[in-house]
N, C-alpha and C positions, 0 to 999 in steps of 0.2 A: 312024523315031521320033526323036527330037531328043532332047536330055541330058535337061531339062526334063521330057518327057514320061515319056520313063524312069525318071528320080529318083522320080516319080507315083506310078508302076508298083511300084517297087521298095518304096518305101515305105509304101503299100497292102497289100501283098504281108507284108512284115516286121512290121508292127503287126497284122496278121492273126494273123501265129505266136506273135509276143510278146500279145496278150491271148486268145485261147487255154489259155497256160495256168495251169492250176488257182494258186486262190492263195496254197494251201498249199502248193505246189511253188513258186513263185515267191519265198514268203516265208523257202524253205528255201534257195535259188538265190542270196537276196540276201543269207545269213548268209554263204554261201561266199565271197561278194566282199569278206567284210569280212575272214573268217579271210585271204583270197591277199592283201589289198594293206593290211592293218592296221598289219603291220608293216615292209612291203616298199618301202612309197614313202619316198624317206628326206627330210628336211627338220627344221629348227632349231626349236625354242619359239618364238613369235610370228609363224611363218608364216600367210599369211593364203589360205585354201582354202575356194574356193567349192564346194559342194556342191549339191542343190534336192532339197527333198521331195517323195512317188511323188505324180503324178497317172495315171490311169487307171490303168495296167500295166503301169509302170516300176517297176523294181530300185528296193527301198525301202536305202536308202545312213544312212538315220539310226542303225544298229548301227558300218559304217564312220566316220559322221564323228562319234559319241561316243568310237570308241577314239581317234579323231585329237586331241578335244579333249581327251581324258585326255595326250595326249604333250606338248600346249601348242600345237597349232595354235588359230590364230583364225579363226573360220568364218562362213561369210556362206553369201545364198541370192539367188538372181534375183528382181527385184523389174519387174514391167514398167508401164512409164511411159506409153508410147502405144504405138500401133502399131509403130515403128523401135526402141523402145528397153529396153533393160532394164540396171536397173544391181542391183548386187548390196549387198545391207544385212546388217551384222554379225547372226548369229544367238548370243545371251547365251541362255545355258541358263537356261530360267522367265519368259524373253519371250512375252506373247501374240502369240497369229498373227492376222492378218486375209487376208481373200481380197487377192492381190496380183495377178490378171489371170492367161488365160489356164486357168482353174482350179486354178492354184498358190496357196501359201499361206504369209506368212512375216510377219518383223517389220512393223513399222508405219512410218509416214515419219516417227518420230523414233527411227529407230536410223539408226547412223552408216553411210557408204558406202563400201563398200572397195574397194581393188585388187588383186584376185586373183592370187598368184602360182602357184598351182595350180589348176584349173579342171577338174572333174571334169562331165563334157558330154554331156548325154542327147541320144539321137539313134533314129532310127528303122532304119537300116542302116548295113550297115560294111562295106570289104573287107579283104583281109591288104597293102594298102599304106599303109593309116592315114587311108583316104577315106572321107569321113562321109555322111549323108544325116539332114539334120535335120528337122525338122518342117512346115518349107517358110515359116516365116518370115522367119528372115536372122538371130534376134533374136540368135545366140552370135554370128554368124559380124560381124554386125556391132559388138557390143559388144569383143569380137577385135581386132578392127582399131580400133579407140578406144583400148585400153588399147596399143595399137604405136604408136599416133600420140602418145601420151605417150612412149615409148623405152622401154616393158614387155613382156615378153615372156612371160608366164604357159606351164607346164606345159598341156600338153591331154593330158586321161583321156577318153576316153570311156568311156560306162559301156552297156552293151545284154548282152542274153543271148546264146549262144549262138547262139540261131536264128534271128537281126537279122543275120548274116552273109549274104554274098552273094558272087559269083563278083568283079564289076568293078562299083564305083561310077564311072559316066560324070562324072571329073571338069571343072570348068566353070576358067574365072580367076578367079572369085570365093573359091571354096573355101579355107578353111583344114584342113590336115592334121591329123591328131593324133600325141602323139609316143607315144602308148600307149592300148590298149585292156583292159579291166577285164570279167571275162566270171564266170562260176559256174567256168568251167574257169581262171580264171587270170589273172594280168597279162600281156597280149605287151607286146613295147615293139617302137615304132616305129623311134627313134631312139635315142639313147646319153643322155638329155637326163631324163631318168624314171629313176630311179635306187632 
């Protein structure tokens, strides 16, 4: 079986568990992520942290990124432009949402566009080395590498439930790591870089 074919696998496999379960359990799963990392990820007033609202049976993160905007982060969401791309639009509390591609949903193309210096990153698997398995579009992994091609370096969170975990993500060259994962059980950090 080839990475490719595995990452399939994997990721079939993890979104299976992850919508699964119940969504009262989920919506109680996604307050814990906010009680472990509300006050734990540390960053200055005018920090700018992207976050994205639940589609399907993703960790709903909008309890996390209102404490955030109570501390003075500036917050934005994915916004996708075409197939290759997605850039991320400031999210002002009492902005209407419109569908933004993808089944996500956020500001409209006249809010402003930011540069994420935390990056909290929905994914479909994970393992304990900081190896991701996204959706299978490329859209973080390339918007990633755009924001290093400016000399930025953004925090990477991912965010998945416990049972989106996995033995070994077959990493590829393509991949970007994460420097920290965000679970119902916890923050790990990857790296020294998440604070």
């Amino acid at each position: 079986m080839t990475p490719k074919e595995l990452k399939a696998q994997l990721r079939a496999e993890r979104l299976a568990l992850r919508d699964a379960i119940p969504t009262d359990l989920r919506a109680a799963k996604s307050l814990d992520m906010a009680a472990h990392a509300g006050d734990a990820i540390v960053f200055t007033p005018g920090t700018i942290i992207s976050g994205f609202l639940p589609i399907r049976s993703e960790a709903d993160l909008q309890p996390l990124m209102a404490r955030w905007r109570g501390r003075g982060a500036r917050l934005c969401v994915p916004a996708i432009i075409d197939k290759q791309t997605i850039v991320f639009r400031e999210l002002v509390h009492g902005t209407a949402m419109i569908g933004t591609g993808f089944g996500t949903v956020g500001p409209g193309e006249d809010a402003a566009i930011l540069d994420p210096e935390i990056m909290l990153v929905p994914l479909s698997a994970f393992d304990s080395r900081g190896h991701r398995i996204g959706y299978g579009a490329g859209h973080y992994d390339r918007a990633i590498g755009r924001l290093r091609q400016k000399g930025l370096s953004p925090k990477l969170i991912g965010i998945a439930f416990d049972c989106q975990e996995v033995a070994e993500v077959p990493a590829e060259p393509h991949d970007i790591s994460l420097d920290a994962i965000l679970t119902e059980s916890g923050l790990r950090h990857f790296t020294s870089r998440i604070g």
